[in-house]
C-alpha positions in Angstrom: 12.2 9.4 18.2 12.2 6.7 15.6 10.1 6.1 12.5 9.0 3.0 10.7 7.8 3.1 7.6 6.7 -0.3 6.2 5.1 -1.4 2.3 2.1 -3.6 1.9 2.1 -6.5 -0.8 4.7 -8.8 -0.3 6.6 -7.1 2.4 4.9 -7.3 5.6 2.5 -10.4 4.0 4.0 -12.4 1.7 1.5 -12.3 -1.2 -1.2 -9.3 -3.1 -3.6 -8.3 -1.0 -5.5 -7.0 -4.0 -5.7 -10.5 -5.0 -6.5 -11.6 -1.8 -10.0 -9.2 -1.5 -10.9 -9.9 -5.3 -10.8 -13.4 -4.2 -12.3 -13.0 -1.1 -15.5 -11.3 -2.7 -15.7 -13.8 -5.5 -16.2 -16.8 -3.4 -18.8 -14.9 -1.7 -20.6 -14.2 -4.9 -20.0 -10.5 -4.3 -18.2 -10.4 -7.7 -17.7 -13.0 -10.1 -15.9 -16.3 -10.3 -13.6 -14.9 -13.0 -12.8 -11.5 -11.3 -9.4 -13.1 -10.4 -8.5 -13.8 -13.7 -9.8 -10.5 -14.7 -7.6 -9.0 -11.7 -4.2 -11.4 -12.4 -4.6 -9.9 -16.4 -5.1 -7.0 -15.2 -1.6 -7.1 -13.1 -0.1 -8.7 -16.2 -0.9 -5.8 -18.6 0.6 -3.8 -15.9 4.1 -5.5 -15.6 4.0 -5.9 -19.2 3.6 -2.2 -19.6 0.0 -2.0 -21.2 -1.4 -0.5 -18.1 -0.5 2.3 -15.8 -0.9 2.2 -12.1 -4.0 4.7 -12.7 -5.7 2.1 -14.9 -4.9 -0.9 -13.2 -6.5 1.1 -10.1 -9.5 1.5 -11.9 -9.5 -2.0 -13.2 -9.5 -3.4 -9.7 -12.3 -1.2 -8.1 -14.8 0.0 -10.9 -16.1 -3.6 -10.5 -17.1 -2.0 -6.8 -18.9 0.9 -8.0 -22.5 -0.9 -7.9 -22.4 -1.4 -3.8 -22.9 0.6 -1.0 -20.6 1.8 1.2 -22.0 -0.1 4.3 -21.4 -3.0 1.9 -17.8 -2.1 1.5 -17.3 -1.5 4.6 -19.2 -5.0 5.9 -16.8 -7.0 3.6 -13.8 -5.1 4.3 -14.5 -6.2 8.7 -15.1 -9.9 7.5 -11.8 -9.7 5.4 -10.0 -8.3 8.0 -10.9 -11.5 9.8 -10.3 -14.1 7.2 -6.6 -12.8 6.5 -5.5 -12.5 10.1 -4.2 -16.4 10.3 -2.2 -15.1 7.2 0.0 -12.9 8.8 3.7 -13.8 8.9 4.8 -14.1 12.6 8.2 -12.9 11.6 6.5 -9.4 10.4 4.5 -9.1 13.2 7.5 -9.0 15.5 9.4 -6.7 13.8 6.3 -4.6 13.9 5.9 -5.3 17.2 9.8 -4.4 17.7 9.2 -1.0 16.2 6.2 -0.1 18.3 7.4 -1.3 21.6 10.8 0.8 20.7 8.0 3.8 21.1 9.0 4.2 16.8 6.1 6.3 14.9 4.7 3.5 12.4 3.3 3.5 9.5 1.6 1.5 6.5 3.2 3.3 3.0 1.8 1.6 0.1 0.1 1.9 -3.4 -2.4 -0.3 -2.8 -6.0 1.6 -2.2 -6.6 2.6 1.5 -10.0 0.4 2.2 -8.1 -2.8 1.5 -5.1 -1.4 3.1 -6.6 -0.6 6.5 -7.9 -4.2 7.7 -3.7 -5.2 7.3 -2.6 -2.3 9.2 -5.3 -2.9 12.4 -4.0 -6.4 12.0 -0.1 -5.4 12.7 -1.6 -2.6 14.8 0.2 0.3 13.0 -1.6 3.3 13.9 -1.3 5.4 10.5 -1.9 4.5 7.1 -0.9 6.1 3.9 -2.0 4.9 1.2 -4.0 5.5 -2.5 -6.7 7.3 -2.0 -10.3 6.3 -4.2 -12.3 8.6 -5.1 -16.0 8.2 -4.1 -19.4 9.9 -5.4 -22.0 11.5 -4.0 -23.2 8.9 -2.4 -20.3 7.4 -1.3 -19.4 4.9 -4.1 -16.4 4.2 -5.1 -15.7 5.8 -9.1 -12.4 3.6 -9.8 -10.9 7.3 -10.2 -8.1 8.3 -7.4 -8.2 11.2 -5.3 -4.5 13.3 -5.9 -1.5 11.3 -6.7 -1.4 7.5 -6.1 0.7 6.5 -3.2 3.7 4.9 -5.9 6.9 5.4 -6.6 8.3 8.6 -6.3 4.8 9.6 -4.7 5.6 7.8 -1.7 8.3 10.0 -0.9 6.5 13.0 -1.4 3.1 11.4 0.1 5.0 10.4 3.4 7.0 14.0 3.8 3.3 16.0 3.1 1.9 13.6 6.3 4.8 13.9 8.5 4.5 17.8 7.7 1.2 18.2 8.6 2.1 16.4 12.2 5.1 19.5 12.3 7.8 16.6 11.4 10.3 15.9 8.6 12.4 12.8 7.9 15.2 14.7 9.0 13.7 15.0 12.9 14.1 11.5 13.7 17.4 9.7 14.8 16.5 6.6 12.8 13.8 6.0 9.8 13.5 2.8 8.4 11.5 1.8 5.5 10.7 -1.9 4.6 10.0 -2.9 1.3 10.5 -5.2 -1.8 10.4 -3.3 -4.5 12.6 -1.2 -6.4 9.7 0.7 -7.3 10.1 2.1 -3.6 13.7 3.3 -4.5 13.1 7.3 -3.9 11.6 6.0 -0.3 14.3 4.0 0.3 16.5 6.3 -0.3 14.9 9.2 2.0 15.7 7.1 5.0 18.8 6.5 7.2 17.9 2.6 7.5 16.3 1.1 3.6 15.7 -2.5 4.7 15.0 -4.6 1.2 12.0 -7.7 2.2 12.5 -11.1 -0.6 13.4 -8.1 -3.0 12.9 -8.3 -6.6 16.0 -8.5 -8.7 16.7 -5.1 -9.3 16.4 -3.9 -5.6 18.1 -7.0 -4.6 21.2 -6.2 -6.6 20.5 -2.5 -5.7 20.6 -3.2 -1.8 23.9 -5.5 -2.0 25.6 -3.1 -4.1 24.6 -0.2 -1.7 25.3 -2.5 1.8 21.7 -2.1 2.6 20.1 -4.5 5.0 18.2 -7.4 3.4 15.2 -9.4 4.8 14.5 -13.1 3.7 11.8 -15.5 5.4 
């Protein structure tokens, strides 16, 4: 048996989809107009180093905290809709390649698990793993994460704890791929027999050639 391992945000869609729902709930007046300014500064301070993938977390989804679940959940099936004519045919097959191969697949990202789950019923991948946020009581999101977020050298460890609680390892498959862009991704990438980089950033890029890794461009 195969496994296909595939990142989020600009991999298998060619933009953020944290930008994409913080949009997607301003135009409906859910949040407001300036949450995606408040979201790309947010990113900003993160790439420049100011934030922390903790704080940016919170920064995205504390702005959440006042709805409902149902409400969540309501948005997150009429996102789900509105982003489905955004998906890159070229993706979709090689998803498609992966399942129809009979390849265990699954949707390894950082980016938090409720707007992670409407992309991974779109490419139909079965398993999603993914940051976990934390919720009160009642079922509201905090802005806090549950455990460790899924980034970095976490994804590594995040996607050996689920394939060890289905009896697996990396090393009981023939092949393992994992797609991604980033070099964040590198411990990943390096866990597999087949690291495919997807329009990389410069770092994996020059990583990939210098290693002979396969490389993915639209």
């Amino acid at each position: 048996m195969d496994l296909a391992l595939f990142d989020l945000d600009h991999t298998l869609i060619p933009f953020d989809s944290g930008m994409a729902w913080t949009r997607f709930l301003a135009t409906r007046g859910a949040l407001p107009a300036v949450a995606p300014d408040d979201y790309l500064a947010a990113c900003q301070a993160y790439v420049d180093g100011r934030l922390d993938i903790v704080a940016l977390h919170r920064a995205t989804v504390v702005p959440l905290a006042a709805f409902a679940p149902a409400a969540i959940d309501e948005w997150a099936t009429a996102f789900e809709a509105e982003m489905e004519p955004r998906l890159p045919a070229l993706m979709q097959a090689l998803v498609g390649r992966h399942r129809n191969a009979g390849a265990l697949c699954a949707l390894v990202t950082a980016t938090t698990r409720f707007i992670a789950e409407p992309f991974a019923r779109l490419f139909d991948i079965p398993y999603v793993i993914a940051t976990e946020s934390a919720r009160d009581a009642d079922g509201r999101l905090t802005g806090e994460i549950v455990g460790l977020p899924c980034f970095r050298e976490h994804k590594r460890s995040r996607v050996e704890a689920w394939l060890a609680g289905c009896s697996l390892g990396l090393q009981a498959f023939d092949r393992s791929w994992f797609y991604t862009d980033s070099f964040n991704d590198l411990a990943l990438l390096e866990a597999v027999s087949d690291p495919v980089a997807v329009r990389p950033d410069a770092r994996l890029r020059a990583w990939a050639e210098a290693a002979g890794w396969a490389v993915v461009e639209d």
